[in-house]
N, CA and C of each residue as an Amber inpcrd file, in Angstrom:
protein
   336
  41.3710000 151.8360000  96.1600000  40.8810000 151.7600000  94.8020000
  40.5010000 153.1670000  94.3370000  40.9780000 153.1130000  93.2460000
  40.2410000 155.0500000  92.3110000  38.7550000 154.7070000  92.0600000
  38.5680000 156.3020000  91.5120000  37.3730000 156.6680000  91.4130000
  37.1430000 155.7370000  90.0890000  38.4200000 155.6020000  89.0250000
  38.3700000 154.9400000  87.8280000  37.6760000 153.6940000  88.0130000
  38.6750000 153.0210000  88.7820000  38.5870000 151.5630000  89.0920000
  37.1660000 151.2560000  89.3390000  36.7400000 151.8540000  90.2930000
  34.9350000 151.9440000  90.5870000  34.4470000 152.0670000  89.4020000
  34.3430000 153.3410000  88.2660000  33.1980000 153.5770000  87.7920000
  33.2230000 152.0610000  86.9820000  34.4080000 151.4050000  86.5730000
  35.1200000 150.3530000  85.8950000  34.1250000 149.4940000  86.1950000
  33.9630000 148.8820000  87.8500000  33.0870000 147.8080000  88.0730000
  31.7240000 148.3600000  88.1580000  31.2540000 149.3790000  88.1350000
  30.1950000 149.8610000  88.2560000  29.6120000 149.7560000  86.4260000
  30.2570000 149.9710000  85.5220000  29.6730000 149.4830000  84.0140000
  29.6210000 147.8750000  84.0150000  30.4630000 147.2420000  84.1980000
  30.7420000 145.8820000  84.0640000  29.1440000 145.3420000  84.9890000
  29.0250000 145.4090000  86.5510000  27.6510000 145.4450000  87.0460000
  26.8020000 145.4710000  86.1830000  26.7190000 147.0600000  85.7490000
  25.3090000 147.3860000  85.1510000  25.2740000 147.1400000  83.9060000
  26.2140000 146.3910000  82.7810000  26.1460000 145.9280000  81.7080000
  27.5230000 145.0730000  81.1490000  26.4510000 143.8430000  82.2880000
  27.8590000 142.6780000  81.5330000  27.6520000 142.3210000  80.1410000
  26.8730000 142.4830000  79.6840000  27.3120000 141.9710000  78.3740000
  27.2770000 143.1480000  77.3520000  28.4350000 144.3850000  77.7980000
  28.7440000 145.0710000  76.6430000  29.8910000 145.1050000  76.1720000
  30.3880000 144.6810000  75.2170000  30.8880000 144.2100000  74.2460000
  32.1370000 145.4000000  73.5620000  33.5400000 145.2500000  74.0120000
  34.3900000 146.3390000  73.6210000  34.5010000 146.7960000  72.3300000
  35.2700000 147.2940000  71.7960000  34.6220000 147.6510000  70.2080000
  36.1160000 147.2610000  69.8800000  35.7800000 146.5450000  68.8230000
  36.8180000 145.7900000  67.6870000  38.0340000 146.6470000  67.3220000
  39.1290000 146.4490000  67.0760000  39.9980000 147.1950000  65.8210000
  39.5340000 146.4240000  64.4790000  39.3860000 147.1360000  63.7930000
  38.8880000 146.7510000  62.0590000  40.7360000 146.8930000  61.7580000
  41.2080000 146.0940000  60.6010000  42.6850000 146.6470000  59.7960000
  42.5670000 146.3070000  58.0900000  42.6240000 146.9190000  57.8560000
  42.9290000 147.0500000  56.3660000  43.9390000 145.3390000  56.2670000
  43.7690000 144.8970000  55.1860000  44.9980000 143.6380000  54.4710000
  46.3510000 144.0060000  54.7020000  46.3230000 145.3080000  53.9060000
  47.7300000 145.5760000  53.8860000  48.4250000 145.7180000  55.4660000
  47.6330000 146.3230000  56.4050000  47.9550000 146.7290000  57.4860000
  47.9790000 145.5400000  58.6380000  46.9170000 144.4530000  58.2510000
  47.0100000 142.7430000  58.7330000  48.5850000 142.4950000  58.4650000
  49.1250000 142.6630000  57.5240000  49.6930000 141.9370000  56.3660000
  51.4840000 142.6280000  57.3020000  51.4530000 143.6640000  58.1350000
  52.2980000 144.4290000  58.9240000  52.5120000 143.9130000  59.7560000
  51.3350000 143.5610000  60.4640000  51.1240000 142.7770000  61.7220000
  51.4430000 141.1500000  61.8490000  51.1250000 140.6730000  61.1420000
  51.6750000 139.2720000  60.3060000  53.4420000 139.5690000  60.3930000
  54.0550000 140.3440000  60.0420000  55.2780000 140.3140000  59.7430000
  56.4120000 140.5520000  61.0940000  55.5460000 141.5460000  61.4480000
  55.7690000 141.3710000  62.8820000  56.0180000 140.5860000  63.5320000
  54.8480000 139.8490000  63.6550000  54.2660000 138.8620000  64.0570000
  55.8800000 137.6140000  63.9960000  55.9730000 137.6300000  62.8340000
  56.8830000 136.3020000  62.0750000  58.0970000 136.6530000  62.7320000
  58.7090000 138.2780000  62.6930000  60.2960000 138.7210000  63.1150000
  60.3600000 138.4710000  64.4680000  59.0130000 138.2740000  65.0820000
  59.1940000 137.8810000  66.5570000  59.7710000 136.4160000  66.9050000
  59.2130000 135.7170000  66.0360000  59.4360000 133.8230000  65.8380000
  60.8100000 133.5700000  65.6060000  61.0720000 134.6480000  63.9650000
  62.6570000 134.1740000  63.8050000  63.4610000 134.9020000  65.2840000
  63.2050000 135.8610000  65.7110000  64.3560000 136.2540000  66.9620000
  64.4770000 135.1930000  68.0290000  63.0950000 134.5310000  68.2430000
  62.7070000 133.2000000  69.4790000  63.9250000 132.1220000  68.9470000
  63.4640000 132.0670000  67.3160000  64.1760000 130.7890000  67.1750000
  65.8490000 130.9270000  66.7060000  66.2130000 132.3610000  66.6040000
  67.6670000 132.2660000  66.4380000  67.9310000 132.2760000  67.6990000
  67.5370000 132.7230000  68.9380000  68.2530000 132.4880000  69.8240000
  67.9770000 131.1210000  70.7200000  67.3850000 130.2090000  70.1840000
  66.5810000 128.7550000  70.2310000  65.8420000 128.5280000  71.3160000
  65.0040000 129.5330000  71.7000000  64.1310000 129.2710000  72.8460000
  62.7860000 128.7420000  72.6160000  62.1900000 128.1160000  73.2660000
  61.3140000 127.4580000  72.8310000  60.0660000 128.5970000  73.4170000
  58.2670000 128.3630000  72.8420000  57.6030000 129.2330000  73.4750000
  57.1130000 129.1620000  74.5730000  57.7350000 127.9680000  75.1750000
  57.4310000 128.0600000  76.9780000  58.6580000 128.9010000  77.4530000
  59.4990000 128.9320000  77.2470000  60.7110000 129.6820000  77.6220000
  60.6810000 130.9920000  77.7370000  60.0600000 131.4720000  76.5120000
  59.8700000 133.0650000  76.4180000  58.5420000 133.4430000  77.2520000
  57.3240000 132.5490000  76.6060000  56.0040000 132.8930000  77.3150000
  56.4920000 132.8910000  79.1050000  57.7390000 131.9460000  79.8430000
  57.5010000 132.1710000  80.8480000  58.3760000 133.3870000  81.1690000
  59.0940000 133.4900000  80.6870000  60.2530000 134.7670000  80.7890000
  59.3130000 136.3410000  80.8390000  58.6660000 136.2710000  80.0590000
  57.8750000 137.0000000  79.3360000  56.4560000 137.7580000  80.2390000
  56.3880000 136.5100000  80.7980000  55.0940000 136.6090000  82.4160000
  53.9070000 136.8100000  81.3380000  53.7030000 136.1340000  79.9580000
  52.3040000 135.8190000  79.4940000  52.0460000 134.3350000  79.3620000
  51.0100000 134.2370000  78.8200000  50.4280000 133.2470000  78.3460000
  51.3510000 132.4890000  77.0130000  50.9830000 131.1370000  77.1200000
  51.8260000 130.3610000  75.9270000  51.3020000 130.8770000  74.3880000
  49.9380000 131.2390000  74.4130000  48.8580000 131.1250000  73.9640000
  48.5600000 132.4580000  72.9140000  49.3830000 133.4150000  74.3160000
  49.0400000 134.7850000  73.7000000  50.4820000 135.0050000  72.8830000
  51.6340000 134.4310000  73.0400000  52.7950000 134.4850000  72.1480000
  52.2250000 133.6550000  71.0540000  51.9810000 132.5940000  71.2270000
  51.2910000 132.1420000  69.8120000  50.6100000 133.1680000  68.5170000
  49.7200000 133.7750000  69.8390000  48.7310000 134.8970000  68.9300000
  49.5110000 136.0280000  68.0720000  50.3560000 136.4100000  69.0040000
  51.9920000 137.4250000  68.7720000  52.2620000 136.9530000  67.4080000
  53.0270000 135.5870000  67.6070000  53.7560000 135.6920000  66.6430000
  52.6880000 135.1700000  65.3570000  51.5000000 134.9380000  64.9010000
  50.4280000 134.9130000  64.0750000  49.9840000 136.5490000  63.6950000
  50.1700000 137.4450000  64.4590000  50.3400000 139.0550000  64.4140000
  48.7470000 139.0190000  64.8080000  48.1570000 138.6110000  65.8340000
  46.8230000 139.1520000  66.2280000  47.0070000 140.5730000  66.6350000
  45.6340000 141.0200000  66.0470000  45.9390000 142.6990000  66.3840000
  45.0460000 142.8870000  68.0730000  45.1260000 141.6500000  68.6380000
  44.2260000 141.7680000  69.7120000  45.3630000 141.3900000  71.0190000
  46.5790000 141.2030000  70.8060000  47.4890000 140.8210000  71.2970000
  48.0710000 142.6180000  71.9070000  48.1100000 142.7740000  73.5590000
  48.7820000 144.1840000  73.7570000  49.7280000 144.7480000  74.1990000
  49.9790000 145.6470000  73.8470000  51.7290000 146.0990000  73.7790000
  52.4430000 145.8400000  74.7910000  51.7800000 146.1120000  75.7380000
  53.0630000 145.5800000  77.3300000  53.2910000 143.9280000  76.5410000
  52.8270000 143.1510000  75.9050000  52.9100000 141.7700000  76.0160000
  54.2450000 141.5720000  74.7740000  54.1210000 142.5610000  73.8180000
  54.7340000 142.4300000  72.5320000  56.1840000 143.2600000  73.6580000
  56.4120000 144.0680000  74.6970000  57.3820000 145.0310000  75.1610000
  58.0380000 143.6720000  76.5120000  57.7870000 143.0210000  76.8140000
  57.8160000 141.9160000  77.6810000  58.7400000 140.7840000  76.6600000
  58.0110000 140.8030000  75.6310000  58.7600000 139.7450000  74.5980000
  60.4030000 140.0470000  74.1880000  60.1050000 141.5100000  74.0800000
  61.0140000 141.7460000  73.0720000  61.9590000 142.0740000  74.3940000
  61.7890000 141.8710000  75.6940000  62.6660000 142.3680000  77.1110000
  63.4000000 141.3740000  77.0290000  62.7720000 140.1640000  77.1910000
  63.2330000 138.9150000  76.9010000  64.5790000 138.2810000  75.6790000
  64.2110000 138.7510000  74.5860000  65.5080000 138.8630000  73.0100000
  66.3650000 139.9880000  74.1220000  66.1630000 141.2230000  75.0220000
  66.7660000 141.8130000  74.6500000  66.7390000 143.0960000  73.8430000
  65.3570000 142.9680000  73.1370000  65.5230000 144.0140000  71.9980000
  64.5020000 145.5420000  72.2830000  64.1780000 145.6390000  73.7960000
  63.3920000 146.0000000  74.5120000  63.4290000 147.8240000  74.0910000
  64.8840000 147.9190000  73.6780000  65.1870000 149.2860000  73.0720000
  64.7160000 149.4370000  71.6970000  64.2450000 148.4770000  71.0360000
  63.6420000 148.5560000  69.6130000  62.4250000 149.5470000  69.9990000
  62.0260000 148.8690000  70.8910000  60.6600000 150.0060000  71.4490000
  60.7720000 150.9220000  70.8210000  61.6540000 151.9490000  71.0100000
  61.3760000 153.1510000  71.1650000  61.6810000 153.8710000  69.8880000
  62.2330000 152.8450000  68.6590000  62.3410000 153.1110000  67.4640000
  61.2260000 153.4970000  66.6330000  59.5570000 153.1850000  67.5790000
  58.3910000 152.4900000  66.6790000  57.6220000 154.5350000  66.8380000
  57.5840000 155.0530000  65.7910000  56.8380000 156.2150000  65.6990000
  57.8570000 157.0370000  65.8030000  59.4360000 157.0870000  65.8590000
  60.7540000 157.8890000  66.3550000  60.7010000 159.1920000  65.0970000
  60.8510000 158.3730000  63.5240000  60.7220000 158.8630000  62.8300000
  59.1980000 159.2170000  62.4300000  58.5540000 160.8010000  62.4930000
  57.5540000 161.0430000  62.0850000  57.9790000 162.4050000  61.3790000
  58.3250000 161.8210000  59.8920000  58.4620000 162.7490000  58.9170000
  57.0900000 163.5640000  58.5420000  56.3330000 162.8480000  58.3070000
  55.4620000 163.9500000  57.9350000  54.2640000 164.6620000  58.9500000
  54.7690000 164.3640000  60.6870000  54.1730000 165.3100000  61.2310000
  55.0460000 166.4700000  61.5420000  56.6330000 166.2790000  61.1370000
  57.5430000 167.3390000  60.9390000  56.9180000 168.1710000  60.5410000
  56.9850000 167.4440000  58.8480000  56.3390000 168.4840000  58.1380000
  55.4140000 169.4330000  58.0410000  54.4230000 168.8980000  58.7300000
  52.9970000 169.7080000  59.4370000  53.3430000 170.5690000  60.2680000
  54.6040000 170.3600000  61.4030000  54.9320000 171.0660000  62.3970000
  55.5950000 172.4550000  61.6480000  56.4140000 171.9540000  60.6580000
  57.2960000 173.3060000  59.8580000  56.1120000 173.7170000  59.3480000
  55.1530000 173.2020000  58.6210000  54.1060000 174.3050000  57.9770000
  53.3620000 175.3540000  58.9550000  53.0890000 175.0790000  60.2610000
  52.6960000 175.8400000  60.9820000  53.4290000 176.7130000  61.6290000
  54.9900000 176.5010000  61.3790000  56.0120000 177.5240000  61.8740000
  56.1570000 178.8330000  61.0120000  55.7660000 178.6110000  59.7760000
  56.1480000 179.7360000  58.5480000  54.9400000 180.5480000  58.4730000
């Protein structure tokens, strides 16, 4: 076990009941996650798997694909990268942040 892993059970010990800190999201940014959320359902159901099929494919919970495809923002990425292994679409991954136009841009402003 790491030094991590320790200090890990050593907070949990000395303060079980502290409480991780939330993601807050804006509507609009719910409203992303939601959609998400939904393109995950239609891919399940064009390729007609049911959510025991994927949840077991998937190695999560029935429960937490539920949450997935509802776009909980409490739902985490290995679980959404597991799903999408499953469609297949596991290379979409790497589409998500590919384009960052405007830290280009920041990058060229600091070149000149």
């Amino acid at each position: 076990m790491g030094i991590l892993y320790s200090f890990n059970v050593y907070l949990y010990k000395t303060y079980p009941n502290m409480k991780t800190k939330r993601a807050i999201l804006l509507p609009k940014h719910q409203r992303i996650l939601e959609q998400f959320g939904e393109n995950i359902k239609l891919a399940r159901k064009r390729r007609k798997l049911t959510t025991i099929q994927v949840s077991e494919r998937a190695d999560i919970n029935r429960k937490t694909l539920y949450e997935m495809e509802r776009g909980n923002p409490k739902v985490s990425m290995g679980a959404y990268f597991n799903v999408l292994r499953v469609f297949g679409l596991q290379d979409d991954f790497l589409k998500l942040a590919a384009d960052d136009e405007f830290g280009r841009k920041l990058q060229d402003l600091e070149l000149l």
